[in-house]
Every structure is written in structure tokens, then in C-alpha cells.
C-alpha positions in Angstrom: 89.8 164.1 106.7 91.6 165.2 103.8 92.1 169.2 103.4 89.6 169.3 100.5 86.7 167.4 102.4 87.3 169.9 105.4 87.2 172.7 103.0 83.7 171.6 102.0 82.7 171.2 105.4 83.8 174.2 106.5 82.4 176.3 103.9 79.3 174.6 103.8 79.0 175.2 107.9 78.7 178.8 107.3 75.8 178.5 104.7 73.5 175.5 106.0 74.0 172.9 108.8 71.7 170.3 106.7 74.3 170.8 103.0 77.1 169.9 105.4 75.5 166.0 105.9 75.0 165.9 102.2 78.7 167.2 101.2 80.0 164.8 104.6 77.6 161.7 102.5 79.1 163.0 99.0 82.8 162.9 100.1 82.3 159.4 101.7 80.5 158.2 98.8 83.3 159.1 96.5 86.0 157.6 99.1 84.3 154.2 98.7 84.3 154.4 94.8 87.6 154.9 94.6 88.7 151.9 97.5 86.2 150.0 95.3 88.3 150.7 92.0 91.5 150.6 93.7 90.9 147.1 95.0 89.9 145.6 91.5 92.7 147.2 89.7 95.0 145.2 92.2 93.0 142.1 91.7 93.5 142.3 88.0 97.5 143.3 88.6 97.3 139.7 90.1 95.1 138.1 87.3 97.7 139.9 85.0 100.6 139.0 86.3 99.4 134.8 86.7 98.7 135.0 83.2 102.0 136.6 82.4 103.7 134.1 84.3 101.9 130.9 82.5 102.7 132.6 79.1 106.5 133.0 79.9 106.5 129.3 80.6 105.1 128.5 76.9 
């Protein structure tokens, strides 16, 4: 876990076992996003640089 997302969990143990799922579901949630995003920004590096490639041969 990253040191913010046991920051969160930490905290939130204190205060309320059942926030500590939803701050767990929250962090998770935003990990995915950001693999998802990550992975189509490489996908277009590669679209980008094909079509880079076929306009340097013009």
C-alpha cells in the first residue's frame, strides 16, 4: 500500500471499522482509473508514433 492509502486506513480505523471498507473500495477504485488511463495513453504513444513514422516516409 502506498503511505497515503495507509494513512486513510489508519485514521479511518480509529473512527469506524465499516468507513475503513469504503476508503479501502475508494483507493482501489482510483488505482484502477488511473492503470486504465495509463494504459490508453501508451496505446495512443503507439498510434502516435505509427502515424509519425508513415508521415516521415511522405
Amino acid at each position: 500500500m502506498t503511505k497515503l492509502a495507509q494513512a486513510i486506513v489508519e485514521e479511518t480505523v480509529s473512527e469506524n471499522n465499516s468507513t475503513v471498507e469504503f476508503d479501502v473500495g475508494k483507493a482501489l477504485l482510483k488505482k484502477e482509473k488511473e492503470d486504465e488511463i495509463r494504459m490508453r495513453l501508451d496505446e495512443f504513444a503507439k498510434e502516435l508514433s505509427q502515424v509519425s513514422k508513415l508521415r516521415g516516409k511522405e
